[in-house]
C-alpha positions as CSV (number, residue, x, y, z in Angstrom):
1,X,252.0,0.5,104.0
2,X,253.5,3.9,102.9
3,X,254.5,3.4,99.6
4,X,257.3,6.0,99.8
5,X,259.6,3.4,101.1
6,X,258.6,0.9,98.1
7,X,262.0,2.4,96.4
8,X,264.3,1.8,99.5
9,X,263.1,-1.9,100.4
10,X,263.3,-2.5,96.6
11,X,267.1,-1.2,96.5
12,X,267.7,-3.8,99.4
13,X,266.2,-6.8,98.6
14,X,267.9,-6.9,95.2
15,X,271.3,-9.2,96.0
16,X,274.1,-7.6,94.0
17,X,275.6,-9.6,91.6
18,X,272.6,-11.4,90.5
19,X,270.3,-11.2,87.6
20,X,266.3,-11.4,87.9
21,X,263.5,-8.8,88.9
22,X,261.7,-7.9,91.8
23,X,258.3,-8.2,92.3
24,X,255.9,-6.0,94.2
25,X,253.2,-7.9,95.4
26,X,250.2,-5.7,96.7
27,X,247.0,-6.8,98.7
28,X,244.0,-5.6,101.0
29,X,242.6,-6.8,104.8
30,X,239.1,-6.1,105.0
31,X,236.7,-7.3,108.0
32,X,233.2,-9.3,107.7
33,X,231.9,-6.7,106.5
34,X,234.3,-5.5,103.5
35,X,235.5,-2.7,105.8
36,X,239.6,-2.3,105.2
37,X,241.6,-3.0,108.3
38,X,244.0,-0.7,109.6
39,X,247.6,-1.7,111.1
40,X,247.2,-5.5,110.3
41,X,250.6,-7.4,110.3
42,X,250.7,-9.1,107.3
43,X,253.4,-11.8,107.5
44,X,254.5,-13.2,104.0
45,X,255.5,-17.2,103.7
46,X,257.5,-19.2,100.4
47,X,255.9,-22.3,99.6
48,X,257.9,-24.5,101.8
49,X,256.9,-22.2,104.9
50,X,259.8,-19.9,104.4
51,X,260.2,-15.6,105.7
52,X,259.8,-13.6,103.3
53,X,259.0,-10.6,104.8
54,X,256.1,-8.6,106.5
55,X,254.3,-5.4,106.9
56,X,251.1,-3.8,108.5
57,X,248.2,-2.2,106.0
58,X,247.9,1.4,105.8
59,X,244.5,3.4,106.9
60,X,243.1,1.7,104.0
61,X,243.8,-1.8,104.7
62,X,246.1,-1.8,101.6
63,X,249.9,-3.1,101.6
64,X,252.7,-3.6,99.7
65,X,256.0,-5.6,99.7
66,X,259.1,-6.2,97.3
67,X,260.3,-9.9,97.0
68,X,263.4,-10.2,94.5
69,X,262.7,-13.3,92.1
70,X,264.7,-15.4,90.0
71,X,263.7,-18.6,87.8
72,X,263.8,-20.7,90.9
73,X,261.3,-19.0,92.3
74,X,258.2,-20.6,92.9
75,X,254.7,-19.1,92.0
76,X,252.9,-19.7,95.2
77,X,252.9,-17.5,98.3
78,X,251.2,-17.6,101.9
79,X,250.8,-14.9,104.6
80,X,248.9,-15.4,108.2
81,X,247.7,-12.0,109.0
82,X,246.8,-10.7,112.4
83,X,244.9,-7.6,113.6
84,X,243.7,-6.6,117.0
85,X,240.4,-7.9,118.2
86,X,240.7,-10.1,115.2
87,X,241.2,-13.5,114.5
88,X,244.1,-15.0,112.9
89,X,243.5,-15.1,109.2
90,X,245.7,-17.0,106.7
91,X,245.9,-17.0,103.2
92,X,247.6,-18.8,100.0
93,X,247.8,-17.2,96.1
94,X,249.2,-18.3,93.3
95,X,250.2,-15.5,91.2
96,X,252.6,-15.5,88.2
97,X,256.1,-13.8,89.9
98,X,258.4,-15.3,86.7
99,X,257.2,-13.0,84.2
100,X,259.2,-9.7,84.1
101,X,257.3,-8.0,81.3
102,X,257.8,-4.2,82.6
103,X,260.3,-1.6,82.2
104,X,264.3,-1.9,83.2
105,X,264.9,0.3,86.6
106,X,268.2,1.0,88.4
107,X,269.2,-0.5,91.4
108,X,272.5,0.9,91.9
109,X,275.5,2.0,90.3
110,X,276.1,-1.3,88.5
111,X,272.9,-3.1,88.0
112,X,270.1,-3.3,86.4
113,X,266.3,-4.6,87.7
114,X,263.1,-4.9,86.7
115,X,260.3,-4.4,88.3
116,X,257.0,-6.4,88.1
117,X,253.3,-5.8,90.0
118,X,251.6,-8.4,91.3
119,X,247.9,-7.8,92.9
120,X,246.2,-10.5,95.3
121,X,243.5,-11.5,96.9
122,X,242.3,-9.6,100.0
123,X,242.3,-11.7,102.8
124,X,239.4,-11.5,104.9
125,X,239.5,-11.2,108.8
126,X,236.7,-11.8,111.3
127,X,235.9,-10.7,114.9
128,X,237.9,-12.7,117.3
129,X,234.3,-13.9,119.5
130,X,234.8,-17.6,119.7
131,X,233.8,-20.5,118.1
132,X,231.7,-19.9,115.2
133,X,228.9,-21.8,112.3
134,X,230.0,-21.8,108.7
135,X,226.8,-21.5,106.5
136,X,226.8,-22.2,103.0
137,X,224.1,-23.9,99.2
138,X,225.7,-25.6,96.9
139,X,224.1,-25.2,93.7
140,X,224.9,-26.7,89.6
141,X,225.4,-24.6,86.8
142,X,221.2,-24.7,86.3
143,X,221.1,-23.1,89.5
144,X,219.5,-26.2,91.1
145,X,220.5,-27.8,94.5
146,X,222.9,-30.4,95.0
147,X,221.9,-32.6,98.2
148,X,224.2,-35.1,99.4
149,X,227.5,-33.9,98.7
150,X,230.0,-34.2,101.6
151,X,232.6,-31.5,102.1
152,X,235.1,-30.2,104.4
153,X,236.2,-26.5,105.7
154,X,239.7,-26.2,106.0
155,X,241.0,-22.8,107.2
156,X,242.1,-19.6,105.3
157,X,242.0,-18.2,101.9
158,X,242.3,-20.4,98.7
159,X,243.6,-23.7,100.8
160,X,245.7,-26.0,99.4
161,X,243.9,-29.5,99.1
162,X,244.9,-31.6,101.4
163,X,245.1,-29.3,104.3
164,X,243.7,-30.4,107.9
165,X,239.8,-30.0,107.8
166,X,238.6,-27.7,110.4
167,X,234.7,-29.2,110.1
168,X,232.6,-31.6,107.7
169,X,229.6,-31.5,106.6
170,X,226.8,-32.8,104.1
171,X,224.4,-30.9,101.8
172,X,221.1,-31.3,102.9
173,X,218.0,-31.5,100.0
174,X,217.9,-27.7,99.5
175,X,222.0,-28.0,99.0
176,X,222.5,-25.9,102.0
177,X,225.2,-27.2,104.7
178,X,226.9,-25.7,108.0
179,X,229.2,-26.9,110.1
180,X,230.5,-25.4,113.6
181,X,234.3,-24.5,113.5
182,X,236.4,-23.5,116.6
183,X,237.6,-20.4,115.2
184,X,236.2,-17.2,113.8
185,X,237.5,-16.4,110.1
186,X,237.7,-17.5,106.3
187,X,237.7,-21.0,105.3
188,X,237.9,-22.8,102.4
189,X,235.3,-25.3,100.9
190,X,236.2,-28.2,99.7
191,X,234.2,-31.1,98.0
192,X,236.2,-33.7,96.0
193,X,235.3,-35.1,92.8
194,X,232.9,-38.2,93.0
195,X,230.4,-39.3,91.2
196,X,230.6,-37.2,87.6
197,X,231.2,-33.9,89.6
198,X,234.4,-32.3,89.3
199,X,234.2,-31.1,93.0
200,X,233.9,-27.2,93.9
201,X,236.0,-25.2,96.2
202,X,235.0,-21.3,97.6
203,X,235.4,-19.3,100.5
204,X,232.9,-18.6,103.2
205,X,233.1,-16.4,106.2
206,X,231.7,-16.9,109.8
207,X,230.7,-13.4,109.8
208,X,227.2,-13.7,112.4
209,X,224.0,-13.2,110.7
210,X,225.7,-13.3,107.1
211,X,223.7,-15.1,104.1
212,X,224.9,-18.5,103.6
213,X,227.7,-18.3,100.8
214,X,226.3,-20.2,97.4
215,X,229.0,-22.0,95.2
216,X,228.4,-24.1,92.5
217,X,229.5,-27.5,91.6
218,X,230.5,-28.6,88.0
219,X,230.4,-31.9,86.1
220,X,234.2,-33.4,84.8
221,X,235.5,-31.5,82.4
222,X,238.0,-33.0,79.9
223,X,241.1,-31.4,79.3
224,X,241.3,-28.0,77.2
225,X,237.4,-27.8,78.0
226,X,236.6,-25.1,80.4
227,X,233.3,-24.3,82.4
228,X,233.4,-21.1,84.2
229,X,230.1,-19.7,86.8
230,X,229.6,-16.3,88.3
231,X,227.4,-16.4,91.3
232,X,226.4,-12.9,93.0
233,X,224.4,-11.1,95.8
234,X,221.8,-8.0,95.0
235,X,219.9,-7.0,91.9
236,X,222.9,-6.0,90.0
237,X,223.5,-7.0,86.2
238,X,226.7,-8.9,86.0
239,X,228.2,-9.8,82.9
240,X,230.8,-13.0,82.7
241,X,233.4,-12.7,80.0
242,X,235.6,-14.9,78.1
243,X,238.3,-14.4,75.9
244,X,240.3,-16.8,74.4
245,X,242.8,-17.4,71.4
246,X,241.2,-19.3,68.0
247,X,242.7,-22.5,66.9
248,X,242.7,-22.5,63.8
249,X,243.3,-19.6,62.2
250,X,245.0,-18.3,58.7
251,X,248.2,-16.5,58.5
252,X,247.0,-13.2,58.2
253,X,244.8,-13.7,62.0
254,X,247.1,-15.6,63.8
255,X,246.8,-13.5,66.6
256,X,242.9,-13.4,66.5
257,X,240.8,-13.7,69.5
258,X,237.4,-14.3,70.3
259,X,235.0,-12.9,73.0
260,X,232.0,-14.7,74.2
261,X,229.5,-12.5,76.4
262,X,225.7,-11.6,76.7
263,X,225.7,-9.9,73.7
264,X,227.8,-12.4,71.5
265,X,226.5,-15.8,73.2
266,X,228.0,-18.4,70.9
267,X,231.6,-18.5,68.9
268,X,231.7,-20.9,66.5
269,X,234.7,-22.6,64.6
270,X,235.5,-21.3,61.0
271,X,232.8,-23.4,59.5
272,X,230.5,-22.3,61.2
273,X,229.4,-25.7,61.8
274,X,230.7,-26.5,65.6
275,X,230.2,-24.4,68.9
276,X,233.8,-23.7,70.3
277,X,232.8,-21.5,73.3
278,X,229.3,-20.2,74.7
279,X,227.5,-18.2,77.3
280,X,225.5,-21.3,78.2
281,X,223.2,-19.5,81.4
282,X,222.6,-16.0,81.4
283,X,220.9,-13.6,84.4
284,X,220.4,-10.4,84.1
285,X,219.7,-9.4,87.2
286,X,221.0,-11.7,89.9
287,X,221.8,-14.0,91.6
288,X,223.7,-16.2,88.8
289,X,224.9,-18.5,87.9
290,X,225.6,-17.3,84.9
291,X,228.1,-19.7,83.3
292,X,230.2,-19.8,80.1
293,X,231.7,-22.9,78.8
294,X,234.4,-24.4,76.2
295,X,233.5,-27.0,74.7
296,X,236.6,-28.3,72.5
297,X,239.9,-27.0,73.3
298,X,241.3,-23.7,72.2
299,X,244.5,-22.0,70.5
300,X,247.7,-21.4,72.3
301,X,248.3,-18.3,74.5
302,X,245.9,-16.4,77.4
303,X,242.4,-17.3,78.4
304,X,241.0,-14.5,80.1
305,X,237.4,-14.5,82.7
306,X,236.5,-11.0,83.2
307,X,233.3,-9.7,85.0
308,X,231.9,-6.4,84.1
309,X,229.3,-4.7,86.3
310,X,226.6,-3.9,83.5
311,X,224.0,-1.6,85.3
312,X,226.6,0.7,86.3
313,X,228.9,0.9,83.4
314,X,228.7,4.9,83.2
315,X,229.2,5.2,86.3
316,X,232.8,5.0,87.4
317,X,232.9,6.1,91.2
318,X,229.9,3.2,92.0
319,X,231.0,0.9,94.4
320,X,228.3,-2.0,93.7
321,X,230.5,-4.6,92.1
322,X,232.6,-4.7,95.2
323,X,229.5,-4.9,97.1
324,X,228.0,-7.6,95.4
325,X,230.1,-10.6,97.0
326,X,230.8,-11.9,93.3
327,X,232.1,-15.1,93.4
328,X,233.8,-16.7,90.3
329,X,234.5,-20.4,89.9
330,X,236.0,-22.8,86.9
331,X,236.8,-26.1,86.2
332,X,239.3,-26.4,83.6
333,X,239.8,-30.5,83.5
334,X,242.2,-29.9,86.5
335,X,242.2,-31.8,90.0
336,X,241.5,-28.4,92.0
337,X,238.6,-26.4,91.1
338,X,239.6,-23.1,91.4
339,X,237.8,-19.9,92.6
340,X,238.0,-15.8,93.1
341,X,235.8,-13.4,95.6
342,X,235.4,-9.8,94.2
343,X,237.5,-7.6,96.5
344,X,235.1,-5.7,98.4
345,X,237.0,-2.8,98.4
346,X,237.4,-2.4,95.5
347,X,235.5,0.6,93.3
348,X,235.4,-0.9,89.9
349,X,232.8,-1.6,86.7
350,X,235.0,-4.6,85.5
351,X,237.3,-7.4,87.3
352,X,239.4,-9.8,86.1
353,X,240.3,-12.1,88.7
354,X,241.9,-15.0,86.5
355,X,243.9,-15.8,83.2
356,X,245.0,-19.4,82.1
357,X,247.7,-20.0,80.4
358,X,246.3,-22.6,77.5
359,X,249.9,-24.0,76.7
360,X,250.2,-25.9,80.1
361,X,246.9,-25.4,81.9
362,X,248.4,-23.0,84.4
363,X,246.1,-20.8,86.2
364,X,247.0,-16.9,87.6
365,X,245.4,-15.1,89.6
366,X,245.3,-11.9,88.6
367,X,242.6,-9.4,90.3
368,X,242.7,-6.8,88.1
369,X,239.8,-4.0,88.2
370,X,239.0,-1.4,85.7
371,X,236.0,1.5,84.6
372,X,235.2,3.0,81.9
373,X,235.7,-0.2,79.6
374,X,233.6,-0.7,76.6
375,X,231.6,-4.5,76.9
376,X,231.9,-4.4,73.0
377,X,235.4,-3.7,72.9
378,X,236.7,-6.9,72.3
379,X,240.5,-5.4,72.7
380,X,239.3,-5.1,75.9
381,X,239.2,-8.0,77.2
């Protein structure tokens, strides 16, 4: 999308009269093969199926668009997106649109706005050549199969549960599964919880000749307990962050923080007698998982998972994270396991594709990427 009109559909869709802020919500198309797609329509959905709006991506698969949002405003949007010689993709985020925490703009003579970025997942598009196999392993957070799991693949990006199942399947001994859908594109795994498993849900393409996808599957977690994997392609060094606020804390830290990572595997409480959080599984040089995990609940405010591309931390222009087909996944004692893909178009040494809001348990999506950030810096995170 040219983003010189940004300021005139941002004039317009503010009604006059009202108070609230608009947010700018900005996302990616790419192909199979992480290559940005050009002039795709991007049509944008409420919750309840609603227009919002739509627009094509520019030469580099990026676009933009304004929605005007008040307290009623819900925080989940949907797009179906359509390129030629493409099949129909469809997507679903939920991204925080009530927050207005940037500066006060003018939107006309009279009234005030403010106005708020939001970035999103890239939806994924494949080559419109018929009906297509999914392929996909389901591992634990050991890294060891999971056979006899039964699962369904329900179309598009982030699915909501429930939604109609394109295909079934079951995990054979190795973990591995596929399943023959109708129609080239992204779907959604979904395996419910049974048996002591809190289910696992991740994307997987029908991309020909693709490796099978690998997600991981978690045991229950109780509520305000957190387990969190990173699973990745290549030889790559990826580092899974968490950040979280303390519990208990004196007067004088009451906004401390702590940061567990590779090099600061274990936080413990303040008498040093009880683990809070850890780095539980560590690789250091693919494929994962490499998993964190909480293990009694934490202090009020933002719990942040960051991934930070260790090998190639001094180099800022190296495209490997957004290569490396990163896929993030946590259970947070929740119904819906929840997942993020590294965008792979993204040039970046760090990602932060989700925050959780420990008050209420609700989850962001964020997709944030950075360089130059210091893995020691725990402001950083």
């Amino acid at each position: 999308m040219t983003r010189l009109l940004l300021p005139l559909l941002l004039s317009a869709c503010v009604p006059a009269g009202l108070e609230g802020f608009v947010v700018v919500v900005e996302g990616a198309v790419a192909d199979g093969d992480g290559l940005p797609v050009a002039g795709a329509e991007v049509e944008l959905l409420d919750e309840a199926g609603g227009d919002l709006g739509s627009t094509t991506t520019d030469a580099e698969g990026a676009w933009g668009w304004p929605l005007y949002g008040t307290e009623s405003t819900g925080n989940v949007l949907s797009a179906r997106v359509g390129a030629p010689e493409y099949a129909e993709g469809a997507a679903r985020w939920e991204v925080n649109l009530l927050t207005s925490e940037t500066a006060t703009l003018r939107a006309g003579p009279v009234q005030d706005w403010q106005s708020v970025g939001r970035t999103l997942a890239t939806v994924r598009l494949d080559a419109e050549l018929g009906g297509r196999s999914i392929r996909g392993r389901i591992i634990d957070p050991d890294g060891s199969a999971v056979p006899g799991l039964q699962g369904t693949a329900q179309a598009g990006w982030d699915a909501a549960v429930g939604a109609p199942a394109a295909a079934s399947f079951t995990t054979a001994d190795d973990g591995s599964f596929s399943a023959t859908v109708d129609t080239p594109g992204l779907y959604t795994i979904y395996v419910a919880p049974i048996g002591g498993w809190a289910g696992t849900r991740f994307p997987v393409l029908t991309t020909p000749f693709s490796e099978p996808t690998v997600g991981t599957i978690a045991p229950l977690q109780e509520p305000g307990h957190l387990l969190a994997t990173v699973y990745w392609a290549g030889a790559l060094d990826l580092d899974l962050h968490l950040t979280a606020p303390e519990r208990e804390v004196d007067a004088a830290n009451a906004l401390q923080r702590f940061h567990v990572w590779a090099d600061a595997p274990v936080h413990l409480d303040r008498t040093d007698t009880t683990t809070v959080a850890a780095l539980v599984r560590s690789a250091t040089n693919g494929p994962g998982p490499e998993v964190v995990q909480i293990f009694t609940p934490v202090g009020e405010g933002e719990l942040r998972l960051t991934v930070v591309d260790r090998t190639n931390l001094d180099d800022p222009d190296n495209p490997s994270l957004g290569g490396s087909q990163a896929l993030v996944q946590w259970w947070n004692g929740e119904d819906v396991p929840r997942y993020a893909l590294v965008n792979p178009l993204a040039v970046a040494t760090a990602w932060r594709p989700a925050e959780v809001e420990t008050r209420g348990g609700t989850v962001y999506a964020v997709e944030r990427y950075e360089t130059g950030i210091d893995p020691a810096d725990d402001d950083a995170f």
